[in-house]
Residue frames relative to the residue before (quaternion, step in Angstrom):
aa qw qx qy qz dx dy dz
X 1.0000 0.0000 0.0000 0.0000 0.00 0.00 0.00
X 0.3777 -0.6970 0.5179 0.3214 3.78 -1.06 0.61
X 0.4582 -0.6598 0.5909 -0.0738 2.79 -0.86 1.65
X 0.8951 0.0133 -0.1194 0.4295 4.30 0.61 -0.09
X 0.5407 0.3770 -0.6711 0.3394 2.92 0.34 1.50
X 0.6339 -0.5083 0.5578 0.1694 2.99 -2.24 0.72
X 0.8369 0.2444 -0.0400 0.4881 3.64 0.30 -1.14
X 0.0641 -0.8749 0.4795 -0.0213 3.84 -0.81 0.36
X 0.1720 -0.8784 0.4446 0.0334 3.71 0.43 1.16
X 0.1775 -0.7553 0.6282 -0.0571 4.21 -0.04 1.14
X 0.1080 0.7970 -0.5736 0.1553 3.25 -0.71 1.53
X 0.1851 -0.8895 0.4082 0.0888 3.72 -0.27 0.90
X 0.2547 -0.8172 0.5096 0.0877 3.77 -0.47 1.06
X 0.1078 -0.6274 0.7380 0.2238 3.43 -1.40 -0.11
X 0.2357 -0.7860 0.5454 0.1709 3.65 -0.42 0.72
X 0.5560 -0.5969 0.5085 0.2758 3.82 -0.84 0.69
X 0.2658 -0.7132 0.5729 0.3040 3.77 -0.47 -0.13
X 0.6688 0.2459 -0.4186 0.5631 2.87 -1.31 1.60
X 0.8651 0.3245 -0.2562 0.2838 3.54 0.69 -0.31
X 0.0850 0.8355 -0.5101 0.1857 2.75 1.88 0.90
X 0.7528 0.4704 -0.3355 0.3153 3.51 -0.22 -1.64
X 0.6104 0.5707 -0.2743 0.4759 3.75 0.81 -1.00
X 0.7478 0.3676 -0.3202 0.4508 3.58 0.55 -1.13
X 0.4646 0.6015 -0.3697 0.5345 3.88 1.39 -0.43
X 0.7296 0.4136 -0.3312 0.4323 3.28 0.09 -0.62
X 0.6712 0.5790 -0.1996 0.4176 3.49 0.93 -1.13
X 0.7906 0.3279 0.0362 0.5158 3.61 0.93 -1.17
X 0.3648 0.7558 -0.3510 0.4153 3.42 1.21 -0.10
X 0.3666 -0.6352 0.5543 0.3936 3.34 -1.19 0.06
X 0.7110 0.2735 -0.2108 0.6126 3.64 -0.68 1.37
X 0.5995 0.3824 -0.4688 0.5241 3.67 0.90 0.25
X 0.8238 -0.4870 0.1356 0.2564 3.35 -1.65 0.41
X 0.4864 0.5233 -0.4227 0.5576 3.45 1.24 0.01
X 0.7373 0.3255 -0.4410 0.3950 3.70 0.48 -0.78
X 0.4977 0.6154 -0.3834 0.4760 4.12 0.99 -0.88
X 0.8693 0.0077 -0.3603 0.3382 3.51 0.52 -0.27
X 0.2880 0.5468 -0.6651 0.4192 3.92 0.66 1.02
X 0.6459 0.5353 -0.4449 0.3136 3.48 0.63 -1.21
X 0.4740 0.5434 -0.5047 0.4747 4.17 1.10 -0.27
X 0.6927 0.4732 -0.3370 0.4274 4.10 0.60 -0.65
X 0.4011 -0.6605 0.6051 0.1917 2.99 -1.56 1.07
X 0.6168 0.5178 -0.2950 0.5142 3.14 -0.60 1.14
X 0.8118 0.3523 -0.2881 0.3659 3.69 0.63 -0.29
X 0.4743 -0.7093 0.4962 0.1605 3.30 -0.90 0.93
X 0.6933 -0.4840 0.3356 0.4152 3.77 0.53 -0.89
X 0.3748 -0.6568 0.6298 0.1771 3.60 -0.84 0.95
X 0.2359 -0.6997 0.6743 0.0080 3.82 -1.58 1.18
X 0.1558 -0.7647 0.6220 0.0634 3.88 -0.85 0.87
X 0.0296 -0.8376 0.5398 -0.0787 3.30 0.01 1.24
X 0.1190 -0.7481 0.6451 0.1003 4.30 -0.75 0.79
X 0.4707 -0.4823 0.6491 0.3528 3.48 -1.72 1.11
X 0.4623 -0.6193 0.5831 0.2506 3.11 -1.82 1.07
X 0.7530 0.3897 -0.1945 0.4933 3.78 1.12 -0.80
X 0.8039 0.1170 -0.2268 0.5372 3.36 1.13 0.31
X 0.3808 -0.8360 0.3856 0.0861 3.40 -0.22 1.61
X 0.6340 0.4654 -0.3499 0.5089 3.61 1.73 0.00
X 0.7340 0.3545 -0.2964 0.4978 3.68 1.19 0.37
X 0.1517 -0.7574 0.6224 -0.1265 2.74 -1.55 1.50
X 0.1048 -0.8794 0.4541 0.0971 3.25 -1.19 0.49
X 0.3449 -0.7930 0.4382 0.2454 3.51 -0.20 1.04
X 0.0973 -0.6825 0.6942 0.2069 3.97 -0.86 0.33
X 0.0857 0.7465 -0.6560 -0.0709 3.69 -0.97 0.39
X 0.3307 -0.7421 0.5786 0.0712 3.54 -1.03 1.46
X 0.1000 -0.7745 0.6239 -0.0314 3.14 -1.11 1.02
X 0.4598 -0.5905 0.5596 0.3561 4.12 -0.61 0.37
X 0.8377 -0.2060 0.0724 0.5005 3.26 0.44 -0.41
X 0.6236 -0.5351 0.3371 0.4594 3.88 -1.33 0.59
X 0.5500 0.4964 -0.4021 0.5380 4.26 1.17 -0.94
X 0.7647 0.5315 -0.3033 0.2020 3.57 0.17 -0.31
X 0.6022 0.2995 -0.2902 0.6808 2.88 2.08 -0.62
X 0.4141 0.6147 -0.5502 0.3846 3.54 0.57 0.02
X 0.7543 0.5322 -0.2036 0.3259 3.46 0.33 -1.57
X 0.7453 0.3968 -0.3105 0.4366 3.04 0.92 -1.25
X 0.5730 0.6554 -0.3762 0.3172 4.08 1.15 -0.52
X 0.7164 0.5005 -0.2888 0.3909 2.77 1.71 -1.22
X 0.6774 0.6166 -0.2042 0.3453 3.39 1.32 -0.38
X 0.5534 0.4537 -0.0870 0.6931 3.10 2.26 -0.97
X 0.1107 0.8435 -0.5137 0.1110 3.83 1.40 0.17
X 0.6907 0.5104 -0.2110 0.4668 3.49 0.38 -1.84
X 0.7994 0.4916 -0.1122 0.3268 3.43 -0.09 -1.70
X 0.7272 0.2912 -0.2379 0.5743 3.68 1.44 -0.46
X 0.4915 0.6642 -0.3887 0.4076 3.47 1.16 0.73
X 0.4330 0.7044 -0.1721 0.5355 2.71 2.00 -1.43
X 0.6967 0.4166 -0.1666 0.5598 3.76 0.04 -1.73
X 0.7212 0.3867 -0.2739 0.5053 3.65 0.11 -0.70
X 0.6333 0.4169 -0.4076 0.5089 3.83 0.76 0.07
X 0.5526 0.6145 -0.3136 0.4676 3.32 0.97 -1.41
X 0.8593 0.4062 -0.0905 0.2974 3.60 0.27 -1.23
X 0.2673 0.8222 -0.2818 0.4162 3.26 2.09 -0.05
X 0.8043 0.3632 -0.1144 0.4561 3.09 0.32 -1.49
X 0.6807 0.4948 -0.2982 0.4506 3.45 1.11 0.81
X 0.6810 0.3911 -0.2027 0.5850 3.22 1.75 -0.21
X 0.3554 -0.6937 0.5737 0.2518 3.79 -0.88 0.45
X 0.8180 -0.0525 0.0085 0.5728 3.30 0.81 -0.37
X 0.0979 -0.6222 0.7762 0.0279 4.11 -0.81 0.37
X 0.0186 0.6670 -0.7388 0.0952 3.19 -2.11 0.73
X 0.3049 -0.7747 0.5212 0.1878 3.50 -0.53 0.59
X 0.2685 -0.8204 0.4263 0.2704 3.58 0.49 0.98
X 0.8226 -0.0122 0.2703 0.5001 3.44 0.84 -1.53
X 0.1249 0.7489 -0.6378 -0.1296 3.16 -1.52 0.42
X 0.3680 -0.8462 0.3841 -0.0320 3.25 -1.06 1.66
X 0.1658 -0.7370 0.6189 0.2151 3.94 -0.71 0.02
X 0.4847 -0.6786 0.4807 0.2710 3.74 -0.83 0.70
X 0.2937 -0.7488 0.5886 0.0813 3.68 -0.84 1.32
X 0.8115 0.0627 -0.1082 0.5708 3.20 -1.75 0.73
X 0.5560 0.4476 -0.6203 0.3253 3.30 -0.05 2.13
């Protein structure tokens, strides 16, 4: 279990069929959304997580040391994570941001 981050961002997909493999790559730990948080100080790591009973939904966990830290870096990386987030559209029917969270009883 990750053990140092502070903050924790819960985003929900509906993947498109057929576009599984692409959105895996994309969202993955080590795929291109995580490679670029990994430029931010502050981030711990990004989790790719499939419903077991529904095979078009996924959820992304992305860890953050703290909420100023991913704030900062988004605001700084503003342009560039709009970009990725267009790019990555055309693979999801629907996205929702379920949550953002702060770690208890630390």
């Amino acid at each position: 279990m990750r053990t140092e981050w502070g903050y924790l961002i819960i985003w929900e997909f509906r993947v498109r069929i057929g576009m599984e493999k692409r959105f895996d790559a994309a969202y993955r730990s080590g795929g291109e959304w995580a490679r670029f948080f990994k430029r931010g100080k502050g981030y711990v790591g990004t989790e790719l997580n499939r419903d077991v009973r529904d095979p078009q939904r996924f959820v992304t966990l992305d860890f953050w040391t703290s909420r100023e830290a991913y704030e900062k870096f988004r605001e700084q990386h503003l342009a560039e994570y709009k970009t990725i987030d267009g790019m990555c559209e055309a693979m999801t029917e629907k996205d929702s941001e379920i949550g953002r969270f702060e770690r208890a009883g630390s």
